[in-house]
N, C-alpha and C positions, 0 to 999 in steps of 0.2 A: 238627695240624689247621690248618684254613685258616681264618681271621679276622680280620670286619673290625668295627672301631669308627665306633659315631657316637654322635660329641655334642654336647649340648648346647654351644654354645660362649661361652654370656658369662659374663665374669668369666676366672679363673683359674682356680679348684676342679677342672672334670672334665677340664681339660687336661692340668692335673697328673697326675688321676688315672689317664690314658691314659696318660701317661710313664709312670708305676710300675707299671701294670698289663703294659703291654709288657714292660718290664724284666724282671718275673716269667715272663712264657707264654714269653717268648724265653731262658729258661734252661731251659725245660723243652721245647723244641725247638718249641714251636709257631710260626706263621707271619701275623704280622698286614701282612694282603695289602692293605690302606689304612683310610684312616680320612676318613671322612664328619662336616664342622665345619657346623652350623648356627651361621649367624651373623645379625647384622642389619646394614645398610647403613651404620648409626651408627656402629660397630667396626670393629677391624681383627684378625686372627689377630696372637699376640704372634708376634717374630721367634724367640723361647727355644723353641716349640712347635715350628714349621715347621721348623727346624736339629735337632732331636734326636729327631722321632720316628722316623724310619730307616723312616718308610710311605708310600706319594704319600696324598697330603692335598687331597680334592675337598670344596670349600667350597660352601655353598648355602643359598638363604634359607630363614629357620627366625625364627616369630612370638615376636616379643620386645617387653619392655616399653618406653613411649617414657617417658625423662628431664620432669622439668618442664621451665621458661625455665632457672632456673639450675641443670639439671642433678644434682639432686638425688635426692630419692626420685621413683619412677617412678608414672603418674597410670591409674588404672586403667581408668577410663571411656572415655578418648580412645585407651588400647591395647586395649580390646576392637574399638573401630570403627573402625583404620587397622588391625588384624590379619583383620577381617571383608573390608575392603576390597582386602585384600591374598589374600583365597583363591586367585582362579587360578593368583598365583605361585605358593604355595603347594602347589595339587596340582601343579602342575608339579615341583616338588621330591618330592614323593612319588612322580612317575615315575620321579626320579633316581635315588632310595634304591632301590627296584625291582630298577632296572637295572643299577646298580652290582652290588648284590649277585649277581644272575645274572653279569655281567661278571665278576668277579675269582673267583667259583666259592666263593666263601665257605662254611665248614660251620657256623658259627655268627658271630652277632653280635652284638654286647655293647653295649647301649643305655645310653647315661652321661645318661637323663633328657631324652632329648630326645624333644618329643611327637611329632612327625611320623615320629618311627620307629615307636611304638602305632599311629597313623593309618593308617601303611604295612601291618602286620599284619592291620588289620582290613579295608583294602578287598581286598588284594592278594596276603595268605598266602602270603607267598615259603616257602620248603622250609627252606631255614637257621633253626638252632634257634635261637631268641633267650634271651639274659641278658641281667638289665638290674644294673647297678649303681651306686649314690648312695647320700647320709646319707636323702633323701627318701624313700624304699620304707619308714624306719622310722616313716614317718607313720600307715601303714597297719597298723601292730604295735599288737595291743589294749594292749601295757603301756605304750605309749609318752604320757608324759605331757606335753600341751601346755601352752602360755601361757594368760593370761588374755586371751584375740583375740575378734573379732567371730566367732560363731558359724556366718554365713554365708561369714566367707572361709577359716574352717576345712575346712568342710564341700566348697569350690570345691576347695582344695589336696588335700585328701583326693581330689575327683574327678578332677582336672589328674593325681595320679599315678596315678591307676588308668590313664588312657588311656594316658600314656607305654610301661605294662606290658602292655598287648594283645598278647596271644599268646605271652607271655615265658614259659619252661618255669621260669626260676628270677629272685627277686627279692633281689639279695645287698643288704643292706640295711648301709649304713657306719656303724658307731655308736661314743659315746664306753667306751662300755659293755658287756658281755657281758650277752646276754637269751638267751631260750627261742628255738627253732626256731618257725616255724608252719607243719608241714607243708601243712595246709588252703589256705593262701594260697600256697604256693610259697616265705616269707620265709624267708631264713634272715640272721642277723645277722653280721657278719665286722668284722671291726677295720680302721681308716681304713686308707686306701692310700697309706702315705709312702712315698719314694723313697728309693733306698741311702744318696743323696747326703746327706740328712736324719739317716738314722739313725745314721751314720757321723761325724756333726758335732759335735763339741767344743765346747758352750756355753762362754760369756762374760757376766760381768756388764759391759757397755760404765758411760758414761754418756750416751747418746742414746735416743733415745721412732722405734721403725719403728712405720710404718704403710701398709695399703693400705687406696683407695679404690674399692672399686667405680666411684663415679659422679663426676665430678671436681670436682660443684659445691662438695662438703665440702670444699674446699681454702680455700675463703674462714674456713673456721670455725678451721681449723689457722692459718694466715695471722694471722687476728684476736688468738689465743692467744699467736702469737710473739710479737706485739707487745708483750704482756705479761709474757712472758717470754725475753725474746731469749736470756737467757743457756745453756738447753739445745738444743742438738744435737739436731735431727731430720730423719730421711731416712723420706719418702712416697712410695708407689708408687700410681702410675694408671695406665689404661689409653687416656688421651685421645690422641686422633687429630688428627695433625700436627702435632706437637711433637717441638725436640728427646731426645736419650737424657739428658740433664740440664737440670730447668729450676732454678738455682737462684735463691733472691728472695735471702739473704746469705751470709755463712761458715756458717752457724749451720742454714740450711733449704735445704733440695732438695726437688723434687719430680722422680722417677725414672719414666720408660717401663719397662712390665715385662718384667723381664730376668732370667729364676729364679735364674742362678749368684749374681748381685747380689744379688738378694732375699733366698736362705738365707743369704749371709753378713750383712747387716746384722739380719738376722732372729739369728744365734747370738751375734751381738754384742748386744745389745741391752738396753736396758735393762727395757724394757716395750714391747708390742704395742698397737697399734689399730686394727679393722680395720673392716667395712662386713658383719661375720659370718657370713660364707660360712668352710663346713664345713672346708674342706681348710689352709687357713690357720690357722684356730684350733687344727685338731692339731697342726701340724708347731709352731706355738708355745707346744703345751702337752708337745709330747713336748720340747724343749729349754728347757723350767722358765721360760717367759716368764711374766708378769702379763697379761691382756689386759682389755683396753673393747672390747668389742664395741655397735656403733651401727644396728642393722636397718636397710634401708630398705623390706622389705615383708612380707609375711608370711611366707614361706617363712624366711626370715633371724630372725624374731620369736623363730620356733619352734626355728633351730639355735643362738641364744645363751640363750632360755632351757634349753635341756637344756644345752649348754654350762655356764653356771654351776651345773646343777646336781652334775656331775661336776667344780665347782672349777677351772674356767679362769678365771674372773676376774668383770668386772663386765658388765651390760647399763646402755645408758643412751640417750636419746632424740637425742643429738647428738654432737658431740665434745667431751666436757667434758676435757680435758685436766688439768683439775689432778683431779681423781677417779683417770684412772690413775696420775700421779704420786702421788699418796697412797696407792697401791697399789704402788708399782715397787718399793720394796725388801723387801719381804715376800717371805720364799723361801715355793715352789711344792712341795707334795710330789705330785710327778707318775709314782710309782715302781710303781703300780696301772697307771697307763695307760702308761706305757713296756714293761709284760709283755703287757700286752693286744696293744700293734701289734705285737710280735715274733713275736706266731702268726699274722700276719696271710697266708705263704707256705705256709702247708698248709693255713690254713680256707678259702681262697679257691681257691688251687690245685685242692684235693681235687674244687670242684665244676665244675671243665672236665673231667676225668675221659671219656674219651670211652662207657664202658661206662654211665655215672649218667647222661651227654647220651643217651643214646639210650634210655636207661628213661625218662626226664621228656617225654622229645618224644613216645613212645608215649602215655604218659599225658595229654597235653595235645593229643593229637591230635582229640579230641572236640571238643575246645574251640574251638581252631581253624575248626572245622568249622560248627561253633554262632555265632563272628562271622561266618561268612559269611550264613549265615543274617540276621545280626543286620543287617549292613549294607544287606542286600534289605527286611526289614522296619520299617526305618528309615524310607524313605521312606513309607509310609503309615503307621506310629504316631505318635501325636502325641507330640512332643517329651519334654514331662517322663514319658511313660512310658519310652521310650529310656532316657533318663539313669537311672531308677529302676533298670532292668533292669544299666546297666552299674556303679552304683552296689555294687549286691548282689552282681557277679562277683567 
């Protein structure tokens, strides 16, 4: 089959998960004919991404959170109304998605959570059968147990992933854990998406503390800590924009451009993890027996370090407290539950590209389909909070 990916593209997580993802379709002869990178202007695509996905890679603006001053947790207010104000780009990117997909003849497309591919289905109904796949789809699983969060931005995230899933025949949901099926919703549960490269790797107890930052402003917090502790070994990964591939402040600290080969090697060396709690990361550190501190910066991250420590990856904590994971780094990790879980991770996932089950789900969803068109003509004369109520319930 012919397929093409888009995602979501900040941070690391589903970039990754598009490498492993390809790596699997592409043993089983299928053909990912490009890959579509929502990005924001703030960022840049890593150089580790663009070198190994073996796809042309058409990048395009996609509504993203904006940083504070020091770059830190992101501000929600001021990114609702620079993403409102940023609409026109925006459907212009939704013509993109469109046309790409017409363009490369795509038979399915595999949504890694990025909303303006939802968007794309519900004004535009291309033919290609859509999957979507992330940890986030297990948001919307009745067993899935949240944090103690504000009610209203629970409630937001829950809606943020329905739109993502507009018109998705199937919603493969990434979890730490094995749950039930929910035919009803289309979820089904599958085990994270690690790479060969990961699973193949030979953990090390080092004596140094990895870590990556989402946002780079937490670098002053790591900074601050060395200063108290100069005598351990740490190597940080960010994703800041125009900086050399090593910044380091002494012998003792670096802060690293992300570079995957670099990153799973100091990640198996390692002594303890800390990361800014995005999904993909915290696997691959809990399938190689690390300790981690996971530090959220928003809700969506609240919600994947609490279920994280509930499956025993380590700690949650509101900043980088560094001596909490060192009080943690030597405690061995029994991670032998979830090292069998991601091993089936190539037939539970595989089984559902299956092109005879894609073309029973597209049947089946073909109402559906049908019913957003509708939905986006009657949009414009319902009043808003009935809309959302309606898309709410889908």
């Amino acid at each position: 089959m012919r397929i093409l990916f888009v995602i979501q593209g900040e941070g690391r997580g589903h970039l990754t998960q598009a490498l492993s993802l390809r790596q699997k379709l592409a043993a089983e002869g299928h053909e990912v004919v490009g890959c579509l990178v929502g990005k924001s202007p703030a960022r840049q695509l890593p150089r580790f991404f663009l070198d190994k996905i073996g796809a042309p890679v058409y990048p395009f603006e996609s509504p993203n959170f904006l940083p504070t001053a020091k770059n830190k947790r992101p501000i929600l207010v001021e990114s609702v109304f620079y993403n409102l104000l940023r609409t026109p780009t925006y459907f212009g990117s939704i013509r993109y998605i469109r046309q790409t997909i017409r363009r490369t003849g795509a038979e399915v497309v595999v949504n890694f959570y990025e909303l303006l591919t939802g968007l794309t289905y519900l004004l535009c109904r291309p033919r290609a059968v859509m999957i979507c796949i992330a940890h986030q789809y297990l948001f919307l699983h009745p067993d899935f147990r949240f944090p103690k969060e504000n009610a209203l931005s629970l409630t937001l995230l829950r809606f943020f992933t329905r739109l993502t899933a507009i018109g998705a025949t199937r919603k493969l949901a990434l979890s730490f854990r094995k749950m039930p099926e929910v035919s009803r919703k289309g979820i089904v549960v599958v085990p994270p998406l690690l790479r060969k490269e990961v699973i193949d790797m030979e953990p090390s107890a080092g004596d140094y503390l990895h870590g990556y930052l989402l946002n780079s402003g937490f670098a002053e917090e790591i900074k601050a800590w060395h200063t108290l502790r100069p005598e351990v070994p740490m190597h940080f990964f960010w994703d800041k924009k125009g900086v050399p591939p090593e910044s380091r402040v002494d012998d003792r600290l670096s802060f690293h451009t992300l570079d995957d080969t670099l990153f799973l090697r100091y990640m198996a060396g390692a002594k303890a993890y800390a990361t800014t709690a995005g999904f993909e990361s915290v696997c691959e550190a809990m399938y190689l027996g690390k300790p981690i501190l996971m530090v959220p910066t928003h809700i969506e991250q609240a919600c994947n370090a609490y279920d994280a420590s509930l499956a025993g990856a380590g700690v949650a904590a509101e900043r980088f407290d560094l001596d909490l994971l060192w009080s943690i780094a030597g405690r061995p990790v029994d991670n032998s539950v979830f090292r069998h879980w991601v091993r089936q991770a190539d037939w539970l996932i595989l089984r559902e590209f299956r092109e005879d089950l894609l073309r029973e789900s597209h049947a089946e969803t073909r109402w559906r389909r049908i019913t957003m068109g509708w939905m986006a003509r009657l949009s414009r004369f319902l009043p808003t909070w009935i809309w959302l109520l309606l898309l709410q319930e889908g």
